[in-house]
C-alpha positions in Angstrom: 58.3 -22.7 -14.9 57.9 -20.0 -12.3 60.6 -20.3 -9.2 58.5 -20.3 -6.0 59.7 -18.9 -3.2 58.5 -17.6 0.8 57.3 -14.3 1.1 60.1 -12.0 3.2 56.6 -11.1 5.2 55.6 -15.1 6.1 59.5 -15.5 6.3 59.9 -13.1 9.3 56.1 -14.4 10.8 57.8 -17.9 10.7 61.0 -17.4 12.5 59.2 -15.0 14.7 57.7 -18.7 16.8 61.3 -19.9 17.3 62.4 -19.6 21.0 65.8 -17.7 21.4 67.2 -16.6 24.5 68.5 -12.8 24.8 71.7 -12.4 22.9 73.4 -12.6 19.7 73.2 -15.6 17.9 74.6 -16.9 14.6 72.5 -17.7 11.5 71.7 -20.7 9.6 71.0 -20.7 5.7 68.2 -22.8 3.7 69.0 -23.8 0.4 66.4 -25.5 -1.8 67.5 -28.5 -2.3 66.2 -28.8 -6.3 67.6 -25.4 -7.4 70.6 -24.3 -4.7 69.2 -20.9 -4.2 68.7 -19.5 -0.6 65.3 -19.5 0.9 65.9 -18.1 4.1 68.1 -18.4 7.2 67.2 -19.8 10.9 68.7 -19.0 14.5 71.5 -21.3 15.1 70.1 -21.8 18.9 72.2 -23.4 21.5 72.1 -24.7 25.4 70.3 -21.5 26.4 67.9 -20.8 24.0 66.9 -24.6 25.3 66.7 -23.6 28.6 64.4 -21.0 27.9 62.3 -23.5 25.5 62.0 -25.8 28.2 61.2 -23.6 31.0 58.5 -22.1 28.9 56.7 -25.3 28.2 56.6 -26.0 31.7 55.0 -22.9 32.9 52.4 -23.4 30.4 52.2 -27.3 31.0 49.6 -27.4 34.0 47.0 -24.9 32.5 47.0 -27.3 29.4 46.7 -30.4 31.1 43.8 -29.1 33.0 41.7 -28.6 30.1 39.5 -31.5 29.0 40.0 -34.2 26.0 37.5 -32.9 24.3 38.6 -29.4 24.9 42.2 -30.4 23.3 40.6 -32.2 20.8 38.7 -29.2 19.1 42.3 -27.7 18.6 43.4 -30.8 16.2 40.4 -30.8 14.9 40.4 -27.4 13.6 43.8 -28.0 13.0 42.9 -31.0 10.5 40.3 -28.7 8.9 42.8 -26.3 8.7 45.5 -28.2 7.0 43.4 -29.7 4.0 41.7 -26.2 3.3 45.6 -24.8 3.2 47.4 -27.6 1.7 48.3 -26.1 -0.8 50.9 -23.6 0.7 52.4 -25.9 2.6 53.0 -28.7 -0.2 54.8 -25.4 -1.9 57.3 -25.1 1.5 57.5 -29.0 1.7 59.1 -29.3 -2.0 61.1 -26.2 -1.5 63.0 -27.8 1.5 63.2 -31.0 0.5 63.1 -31.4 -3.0 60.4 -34.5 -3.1 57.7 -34.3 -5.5 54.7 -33.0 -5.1 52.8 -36.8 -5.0 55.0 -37.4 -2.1 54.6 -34.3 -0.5 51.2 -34.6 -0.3 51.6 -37.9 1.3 52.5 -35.6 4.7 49.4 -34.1 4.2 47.3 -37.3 4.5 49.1 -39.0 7.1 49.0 -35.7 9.5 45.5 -35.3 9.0 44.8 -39.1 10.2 46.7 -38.3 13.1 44.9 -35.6 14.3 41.2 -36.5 13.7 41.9 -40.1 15.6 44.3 -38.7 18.7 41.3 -36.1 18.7 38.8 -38.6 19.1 40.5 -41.2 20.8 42.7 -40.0 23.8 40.2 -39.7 26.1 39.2 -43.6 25.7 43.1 -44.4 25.3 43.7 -43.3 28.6 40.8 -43.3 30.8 41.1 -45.1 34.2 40.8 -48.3 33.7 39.4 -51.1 36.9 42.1 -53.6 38.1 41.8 -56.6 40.2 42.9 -55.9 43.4 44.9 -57.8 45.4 41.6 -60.0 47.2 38.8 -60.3 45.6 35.6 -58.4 47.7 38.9 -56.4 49.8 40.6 -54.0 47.3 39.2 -52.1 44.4 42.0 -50.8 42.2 42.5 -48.7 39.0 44.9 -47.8 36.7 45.5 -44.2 36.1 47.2 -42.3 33.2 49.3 -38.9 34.0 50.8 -36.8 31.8 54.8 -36.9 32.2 55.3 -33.2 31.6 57.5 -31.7 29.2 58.5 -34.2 25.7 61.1 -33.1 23.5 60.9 -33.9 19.8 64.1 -34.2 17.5 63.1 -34.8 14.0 64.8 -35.3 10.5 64.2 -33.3 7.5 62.5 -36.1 4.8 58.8 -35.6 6.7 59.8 -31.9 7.7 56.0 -31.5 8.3 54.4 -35.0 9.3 57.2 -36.1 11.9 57.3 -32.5 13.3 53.8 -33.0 14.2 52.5 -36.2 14.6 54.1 -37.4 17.8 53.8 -34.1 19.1 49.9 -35.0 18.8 49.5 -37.4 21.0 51.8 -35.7 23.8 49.8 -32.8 23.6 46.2 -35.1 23.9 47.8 -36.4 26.7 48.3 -32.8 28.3 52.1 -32.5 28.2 54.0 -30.0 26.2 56.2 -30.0 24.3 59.3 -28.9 22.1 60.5 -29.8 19.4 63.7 -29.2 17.3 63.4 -29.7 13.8 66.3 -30.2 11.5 68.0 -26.8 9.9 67.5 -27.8 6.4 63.2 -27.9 7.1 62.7 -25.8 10.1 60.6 -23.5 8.2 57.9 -26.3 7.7 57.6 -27.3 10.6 57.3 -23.5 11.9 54.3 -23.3 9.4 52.8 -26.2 11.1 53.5 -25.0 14.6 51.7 -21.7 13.5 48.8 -23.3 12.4 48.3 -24.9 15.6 48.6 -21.9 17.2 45.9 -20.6 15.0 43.3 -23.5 15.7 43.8 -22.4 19.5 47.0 -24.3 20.8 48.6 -21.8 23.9 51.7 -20.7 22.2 54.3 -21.9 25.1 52.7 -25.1 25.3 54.5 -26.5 21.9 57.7 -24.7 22.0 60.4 -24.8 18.8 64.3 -24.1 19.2 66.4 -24.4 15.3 69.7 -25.1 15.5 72.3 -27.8 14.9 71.6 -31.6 16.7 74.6 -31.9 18.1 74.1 -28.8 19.7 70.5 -29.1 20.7 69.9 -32.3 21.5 72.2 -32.9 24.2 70.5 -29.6 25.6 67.0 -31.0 25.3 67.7 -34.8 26.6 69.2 -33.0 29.4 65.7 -30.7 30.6 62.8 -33.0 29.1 61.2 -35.4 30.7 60.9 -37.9 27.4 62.9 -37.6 24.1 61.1 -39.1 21.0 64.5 -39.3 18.0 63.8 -40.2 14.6 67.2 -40.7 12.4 70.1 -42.3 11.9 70.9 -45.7 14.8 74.0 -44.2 15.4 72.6 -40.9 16.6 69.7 -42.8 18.3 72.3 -44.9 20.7 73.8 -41.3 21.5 70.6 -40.5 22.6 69.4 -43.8 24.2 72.5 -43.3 26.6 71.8 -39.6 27.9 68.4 -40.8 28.5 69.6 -43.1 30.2 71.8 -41.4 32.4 68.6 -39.2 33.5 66.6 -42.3 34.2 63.7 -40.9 31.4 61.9 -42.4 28.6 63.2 -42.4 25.0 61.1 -43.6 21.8 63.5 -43.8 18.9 62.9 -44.4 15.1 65.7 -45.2 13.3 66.9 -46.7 10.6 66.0 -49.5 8.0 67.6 -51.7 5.0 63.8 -52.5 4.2 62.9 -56.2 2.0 60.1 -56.6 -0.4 58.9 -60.5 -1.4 57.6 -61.2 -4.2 56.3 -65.1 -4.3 55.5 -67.2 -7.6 51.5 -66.7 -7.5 51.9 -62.5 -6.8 50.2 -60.6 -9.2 53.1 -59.4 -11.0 52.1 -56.1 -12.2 50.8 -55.0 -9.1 53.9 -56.2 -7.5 56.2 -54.1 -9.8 53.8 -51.3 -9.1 54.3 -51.4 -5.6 58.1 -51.8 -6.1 58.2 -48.5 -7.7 56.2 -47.0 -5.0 57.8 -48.4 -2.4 61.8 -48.3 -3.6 61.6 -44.4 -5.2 59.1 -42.3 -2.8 60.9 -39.3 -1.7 64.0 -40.3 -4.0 64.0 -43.1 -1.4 64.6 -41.2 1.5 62.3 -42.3 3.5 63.1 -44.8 6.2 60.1 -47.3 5.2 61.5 -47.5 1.5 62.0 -50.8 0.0 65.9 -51.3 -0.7 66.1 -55.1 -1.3 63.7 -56.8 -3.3 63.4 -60.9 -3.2 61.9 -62.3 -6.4 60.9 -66.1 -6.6 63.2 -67.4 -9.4 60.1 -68.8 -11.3 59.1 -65.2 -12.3 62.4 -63.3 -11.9 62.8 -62.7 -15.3 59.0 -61.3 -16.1 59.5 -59.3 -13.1 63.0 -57.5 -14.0 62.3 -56.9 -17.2 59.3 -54.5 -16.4 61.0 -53.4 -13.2 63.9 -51.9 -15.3 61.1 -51.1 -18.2 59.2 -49.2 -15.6 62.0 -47.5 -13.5 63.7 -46.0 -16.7 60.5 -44.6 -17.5 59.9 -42.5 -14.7 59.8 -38.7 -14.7 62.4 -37.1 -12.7 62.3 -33.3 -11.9 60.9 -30.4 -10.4 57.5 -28.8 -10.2 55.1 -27.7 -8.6 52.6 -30.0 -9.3 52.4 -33.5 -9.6 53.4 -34.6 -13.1 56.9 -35.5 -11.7 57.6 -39.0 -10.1 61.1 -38.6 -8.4 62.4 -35.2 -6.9 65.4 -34.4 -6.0 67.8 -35.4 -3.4 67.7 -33.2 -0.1 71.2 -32.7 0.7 74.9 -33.1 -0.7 75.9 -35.5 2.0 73.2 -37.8 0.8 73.8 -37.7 -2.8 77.5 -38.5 -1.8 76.7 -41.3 0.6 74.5 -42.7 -2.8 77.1 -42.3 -5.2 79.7 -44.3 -2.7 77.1 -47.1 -2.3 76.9 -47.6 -5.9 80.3 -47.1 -6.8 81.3 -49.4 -3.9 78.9 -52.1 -5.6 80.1 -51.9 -9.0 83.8 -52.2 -8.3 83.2 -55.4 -6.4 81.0 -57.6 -8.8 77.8 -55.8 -8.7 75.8 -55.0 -12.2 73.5 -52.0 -12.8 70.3 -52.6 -14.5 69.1 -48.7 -14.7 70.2 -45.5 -13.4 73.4 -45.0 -11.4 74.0 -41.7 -12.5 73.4 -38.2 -10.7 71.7 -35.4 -13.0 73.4 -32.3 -13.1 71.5 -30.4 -16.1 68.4 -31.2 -13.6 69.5 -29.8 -10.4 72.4 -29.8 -7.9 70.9 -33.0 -6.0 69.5 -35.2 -8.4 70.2 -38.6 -8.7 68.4 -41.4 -11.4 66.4 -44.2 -9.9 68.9 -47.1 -9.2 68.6 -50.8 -9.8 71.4 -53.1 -8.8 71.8 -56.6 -9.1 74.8 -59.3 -8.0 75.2 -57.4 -4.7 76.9 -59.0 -2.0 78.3 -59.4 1.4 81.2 -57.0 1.9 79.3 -54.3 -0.4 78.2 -51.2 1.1 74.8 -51.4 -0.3 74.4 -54.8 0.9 73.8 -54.7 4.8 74.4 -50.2 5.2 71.3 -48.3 4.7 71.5 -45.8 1.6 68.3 -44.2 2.0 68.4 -42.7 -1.5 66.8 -44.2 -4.8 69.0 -47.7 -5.3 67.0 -51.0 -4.5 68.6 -54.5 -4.9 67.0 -57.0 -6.5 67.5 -60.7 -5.9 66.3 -64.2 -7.0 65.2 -67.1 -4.5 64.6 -70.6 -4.7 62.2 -71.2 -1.3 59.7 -69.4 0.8 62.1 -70.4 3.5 65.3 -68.7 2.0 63.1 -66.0 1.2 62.5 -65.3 4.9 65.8 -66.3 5.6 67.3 -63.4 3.3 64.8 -60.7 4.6 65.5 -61.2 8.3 69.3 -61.4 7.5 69.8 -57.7 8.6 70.6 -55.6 11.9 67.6 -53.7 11.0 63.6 -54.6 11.1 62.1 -51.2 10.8 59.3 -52.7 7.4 58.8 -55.0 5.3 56.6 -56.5 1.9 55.0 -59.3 0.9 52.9 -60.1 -2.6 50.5 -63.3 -3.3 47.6 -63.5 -4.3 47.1 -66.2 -1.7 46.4 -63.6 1.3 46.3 -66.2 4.0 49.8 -67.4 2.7 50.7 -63.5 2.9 50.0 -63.4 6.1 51.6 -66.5 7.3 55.3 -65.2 5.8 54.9 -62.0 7.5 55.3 -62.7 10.5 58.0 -65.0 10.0 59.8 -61.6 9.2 61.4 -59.9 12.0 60.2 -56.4 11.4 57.7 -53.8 13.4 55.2 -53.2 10.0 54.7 -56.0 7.6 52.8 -55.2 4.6 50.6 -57.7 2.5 50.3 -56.4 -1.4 51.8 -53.1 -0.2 54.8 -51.3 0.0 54.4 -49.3 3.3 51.7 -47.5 2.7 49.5 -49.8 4.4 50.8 -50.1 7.8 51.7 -46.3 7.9 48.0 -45.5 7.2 46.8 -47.7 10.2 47.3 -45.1 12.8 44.7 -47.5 15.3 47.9 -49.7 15.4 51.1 -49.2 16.4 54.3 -48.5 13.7 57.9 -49.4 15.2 60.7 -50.9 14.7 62.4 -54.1 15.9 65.7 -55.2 16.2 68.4 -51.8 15.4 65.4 -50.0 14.2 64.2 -48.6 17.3 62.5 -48.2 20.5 58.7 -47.9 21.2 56.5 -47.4 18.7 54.2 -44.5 17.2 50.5 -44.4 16.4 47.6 -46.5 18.1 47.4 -47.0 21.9 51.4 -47.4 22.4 51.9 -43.7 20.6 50.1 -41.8 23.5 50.8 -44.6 26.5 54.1 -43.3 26.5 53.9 -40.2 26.9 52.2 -40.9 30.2 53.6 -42.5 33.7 51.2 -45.2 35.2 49.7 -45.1 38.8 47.6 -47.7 40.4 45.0 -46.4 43.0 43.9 -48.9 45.2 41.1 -48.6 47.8 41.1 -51.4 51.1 37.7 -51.8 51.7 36.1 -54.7 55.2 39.3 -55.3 56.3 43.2 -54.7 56.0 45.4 -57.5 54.2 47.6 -57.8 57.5 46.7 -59.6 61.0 43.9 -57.4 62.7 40.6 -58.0 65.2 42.1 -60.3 67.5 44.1 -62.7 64.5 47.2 -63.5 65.4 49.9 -63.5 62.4 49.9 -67.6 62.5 46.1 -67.6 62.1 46.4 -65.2 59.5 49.5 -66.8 57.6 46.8 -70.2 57.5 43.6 -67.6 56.7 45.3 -66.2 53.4 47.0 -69.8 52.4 43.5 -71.0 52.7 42.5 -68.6 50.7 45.2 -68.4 48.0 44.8 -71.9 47.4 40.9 -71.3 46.9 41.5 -68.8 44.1 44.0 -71.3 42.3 40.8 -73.1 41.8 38.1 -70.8 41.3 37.9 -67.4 39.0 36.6 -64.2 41.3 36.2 -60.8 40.1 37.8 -58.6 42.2 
């Protein structure tokens, strides 16, 4: 199988868009994750090369916001267009970087597009001024207005190098902010191709900014010169950032992490159900931070439902190539294939049993690890409560629909969540018993993820504010309330004395306790 790799000319083209300040500055290698060979290397930027990001965006802010919705919304568009004609080249970059399989890669793909075509088509009704009541009926006429809050700063993971680079950033730029975003050093160069395909549909080049570097470094520099910080990663790294936010008094959305259940009841249609198991425990070698990694199996058809489970999960393909005959790719970085291996070990020393995988693949590549079933785990087991975000899913019995919800919401985390019947009202009913931002009914995650008209958060230690629908633009706006006094002012005037008009407006107040008065 031919070895793909970038093109020194789209190489230099790419890290041509990064923002770095005058000066030396040290480099950064990118390794393919399914092969170990070097790709390419990235400025390892710092506080300055943020400074100059930042101050970039906003000169260029202003001009931007001017411009009509619609005239923003031709640039995604074209960008959309864009994407699906060219998919092709980026699905290449997005398994060279990560690893993932093609099938998942192209999962990017569609979700990106979504994005675009609706915050294209949708911003301008999202935020248009909206009529309030006013404080008196007949006296005030109010509205709600939508401003853009300048300058949003983006610091996203590597496992969606090209969909989380770009679809917040989508609706902060409908909005007419900019922006700039810092993408993780192991898949800057994805999100750089994205970045320049915007610029090619007709987004102004300082108006979404990107600075590469390590997050320790840059994200401190950022949450100190934006004026909102979306995060997706880790909780720990999110309450770093919640708190420097903080400090500045600014807005923060964060997605973080997940330890993600899937139910399956007696009457689920269990073929389907270990379908969507498979889908929803292994996509992106289950570094993903929707990925099912505790499934709860009513007792009655445990057995029928392990079997093919384990049938099914030793059967899956597990490699590299660029196309998409393979169903699990390879892990993305050392630190994560340790973590896994720790999890499981962890497991098996205290009690746990494997039912497949549990092994790492050398002969396949430096990262690979075999799809993981566990069973017997337990409280004071990593793999228990900890998220692994890798390809290992627990899978337990109950007895009740009660314990069933009981064991799904017994968790620090409520990022997503799985239910299967075939009874959907029955579906519905258990999901939102289950404390958890998306709740999917006979789906993994896919579901939920694809329904970009609503929103997608987490609860509980899984974040803050949500993306997609009218919450994944509203935030990236500050509310102010116009209001016009009209007759008369709401204050003592023409000769009323403030007694007269304490008795007018009691009067009054007590009227509109009874009666309903557009105002």
């Amino acid at each position: 199988m031919p070895v793909f790799r970038i093109e020194p000319e789209l190489l230099r083209k790419l890290v041509s868009i990064i923002t770095v300040s005058p000066g030396p500055h040290a480099w950064i290698e990118v390794r393919a994750p399914a092969t170990g060979a070097v790709v390419g290397s990235i400025p390892a930027g710092g506080e300055a090369d943020a400074e100059v990001a930042v101050t970039r965006a906003r000169a260029a802010q202003p001009a931007w916001a001017a411009r009509s919705f619609a005239d923003r919304g031709r640039v995604f568009i074209r960008f959309h267009d864009l994407l699906l004609k060219r998919q092709d080249a980026v699905l290449d970059l997005i398994q060279l970087e990560t690893g993932k399989t093609r099938r998942h890669a192209f999962e990017e793909i569609l979700d990106t597009a979504v994005v675009a075509r609706y915050y294209a088509w949708h911003s301008k009704r999202l935020l248009r001024p909206r009529r309030r009541k006013g404080a008196l009926p007949l006296l005030t006429k109010t509205w709600e207005i939508r401003t853009p809050i300048g300058v949003a700063g983006f610091i996203v993971p590597w496992n969606f190098p090209l969909n989380l680079a770009i679809t917040d950033a989508i609706p902060a730029l409908m909005a007419g902010n900019a922006a700039v975003l810092k993408p993780d050093p192991q898949t800057s160069l994805t999100a750089l191709w994205a970045v320049d395909l915007l610029r090619e549909a007709g987004l102004p080049p300082d108006v979404l900014a990107v600075v590469t570097g390590e997050g320790p470094v840059l994200g401190p520099a950022l949450v100190e010169r934006v004026d909102y910080l979306m995060f997706t990663g880790s909780t720990r790294t999110g309450r770093l950032v919640a708190r420097q936010a903080a400090d500045r008094l600014i807005g923060c959305s964060l997605e973080l992490g997940g330890k993600n259940p899937m139910v399956v009841l007696a009457d689920a249609d269990l073929e389907a159900a270990v379908d969507g198991a498979i889908r929803g425990s292994f996509p992106s070698a289950g570094q993903v931070c929707v990925s099912i990694e505790r499934i709860y199996v009513d007792q009655s058809v445990y057995p029928g439902f392990l079997e093919a489970f384990v049938e099914r999960t030793k059967a899956l393909k597990i490699g590299d190539a660029r196309d998409y005959s393979m169903e699990v790719g390879s892990l993305t970085s050392q630190r994560q294939l340790a973590s896994i291996e720790e999890h499981v070990r962890d497991a098996l020393e205290k009690g746990a049993a494997l039912a497949a995988g549990g092994r790492a693949r050398p002969d396949l590549g430096p990262l690979f690890y075999e799809p993981t079933i566990l069973l017997n785990v337990g409280e004071g087991m990593k793999a228990f409560a900890e998220e692994t975000f890798g390809p290992v899913v627990a899978v337990y019995p109950f007895a009740t629909e009660q314990e069933a919800v009981e064991r799904a919401n017994r968790s620090s985390y409520g990022l997503n969540a799985s239910v299967w019947t075939r009874d959907t009202r029955r579906g519905v009913r258990l999901a939102r018993q289950i404390r958890a931002g998306s709740v999917n009914v006979n789906e993994a995650y896919a579901a939920t993820w694809g329904s970009v008209d609503s929103p997608m958060g987490g609860m509980k230690e899984s974040g803050l504010r949500p993306r997609h629908g009218a919450e994944g633009i509203l935030k990236f706006t500050e509310s102010q309330t116009v209001a016009v006094e009209r007759l008369m002012p709401i204050a003592p005037s023409h000769g009323i004395s403030p007694e007269q008009f304490a008795r007018w407006m009691t009067r009054l107040l007590m009227l509109l306790r009874y009666i309903r008065v557009l105002g």
